[in-house]
TILUMMI-38259 format. One record per residue (C-alpha): y negated, x negated, z negated. Coordinates in nm, 3 decimals. Example, Ala and Ser with C-alpha at 12.3 -4.5 7.8 and 13.67 -1.06 7.14 Angstrom:
! TILUMMI-38259
PT        yy        xx        zz
PT     0.450    -1.230    -0.780
PT     0.106    -1.367    -0.714
This chain:
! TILUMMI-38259
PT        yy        xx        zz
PT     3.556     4.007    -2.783
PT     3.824     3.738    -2.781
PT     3.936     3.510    -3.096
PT     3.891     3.145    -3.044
PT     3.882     2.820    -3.252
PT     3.560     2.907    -3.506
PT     3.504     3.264    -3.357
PT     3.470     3.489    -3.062
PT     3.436     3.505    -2.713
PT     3.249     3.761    -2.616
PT     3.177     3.908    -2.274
PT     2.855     4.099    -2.168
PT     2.951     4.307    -1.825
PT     2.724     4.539    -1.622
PT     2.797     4.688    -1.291
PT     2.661     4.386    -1.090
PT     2.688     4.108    -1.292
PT     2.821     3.938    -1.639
PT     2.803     3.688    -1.883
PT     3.096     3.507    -2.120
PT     2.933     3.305    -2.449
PT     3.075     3.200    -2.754
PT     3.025     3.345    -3.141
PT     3.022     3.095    -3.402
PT     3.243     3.296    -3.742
PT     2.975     3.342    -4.004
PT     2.771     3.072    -3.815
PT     2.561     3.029    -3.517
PT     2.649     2.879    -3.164
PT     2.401     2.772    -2.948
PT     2.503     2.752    -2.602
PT     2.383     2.784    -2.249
PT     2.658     2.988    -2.052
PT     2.623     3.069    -1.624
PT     2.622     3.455    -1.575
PT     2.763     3.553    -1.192
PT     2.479     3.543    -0.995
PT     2.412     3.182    -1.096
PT     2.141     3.202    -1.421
PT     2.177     3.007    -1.694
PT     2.126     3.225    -1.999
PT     2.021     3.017    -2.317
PT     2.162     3.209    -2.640
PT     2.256     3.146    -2.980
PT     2.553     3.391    -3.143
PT     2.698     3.459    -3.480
PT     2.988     3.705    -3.591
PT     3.205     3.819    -3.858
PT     3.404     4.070    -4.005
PT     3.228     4.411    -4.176
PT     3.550     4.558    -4.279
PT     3.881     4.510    -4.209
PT     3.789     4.706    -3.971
PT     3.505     4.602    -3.764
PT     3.348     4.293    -3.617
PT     2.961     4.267    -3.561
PT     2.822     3.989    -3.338
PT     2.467     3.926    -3.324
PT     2.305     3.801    -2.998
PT     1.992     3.596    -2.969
PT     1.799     3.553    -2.616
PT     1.674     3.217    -2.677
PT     1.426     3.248    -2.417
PT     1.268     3.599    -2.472
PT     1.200     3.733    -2.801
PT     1.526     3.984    -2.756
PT     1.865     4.063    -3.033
PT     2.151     4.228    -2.923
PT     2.427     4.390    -3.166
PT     2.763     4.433    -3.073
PT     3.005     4.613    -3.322
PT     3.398     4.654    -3.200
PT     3.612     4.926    -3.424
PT     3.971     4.814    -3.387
PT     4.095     5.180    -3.495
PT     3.898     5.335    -3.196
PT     3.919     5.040    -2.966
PT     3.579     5.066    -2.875
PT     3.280     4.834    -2.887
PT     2.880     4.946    -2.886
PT     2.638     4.701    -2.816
PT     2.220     4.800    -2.908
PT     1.881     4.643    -2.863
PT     1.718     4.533    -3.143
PT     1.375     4.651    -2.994
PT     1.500     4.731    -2.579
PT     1.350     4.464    -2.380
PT     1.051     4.632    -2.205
PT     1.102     4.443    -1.847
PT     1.470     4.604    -1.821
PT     1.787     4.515    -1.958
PT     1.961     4.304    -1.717
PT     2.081     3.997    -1.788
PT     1.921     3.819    -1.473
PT     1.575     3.914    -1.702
PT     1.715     3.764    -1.977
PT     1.618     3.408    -1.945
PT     1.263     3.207    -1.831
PT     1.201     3.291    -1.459
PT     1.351     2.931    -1.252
């Protein structure tokens, strides 16, 4: 995750491909953002602070029925992302989205 204007950048990466999308602060962004291999990945994403601490961003899959969590600890530096309910037709982002 990145700070910008109203939020956070945030970056989904997996060994063949990834995907960059906005976080609207306490708010949600809509937005339709290009992954690597060419997709267009409707989501909507909201953030904020838990602590001062820790930042959770929520990630809706506009186009499946699928959440995402991501929470970053700035102590340990790390971030963990989790599946609401794990998509059952895989996790990869090219599954994400409406078949074109």
């Amino acid at each position: 995750m990145a700070p910008t204007d109203g939020g956070w950048q945030l970056s989904l990466i997996e060994p063949a491909n990834a995907l960059t999308l906005p976080a609207g602060a306490g708010a949600w962004t809509v937005s339709a953002p290009v992954d690597q291999k060419g997709g267009t990945i409707p989501v909507a994403a909201s953030g904020g602070w838990v602590d001062d601490r820790t930042l959770r961003a929520e990630i809706i899959f506009l186009e499946t029925p699928h959440r995402m969590d991501i929470t970053c600890s700035l102590p340990g530096r790390t971030a963990t992302a989790a599946w609401r309910l794990p998509p059952i037709g895989g996790t990869k982002l090219r599954r994400l989205h409406s078949p074109s």
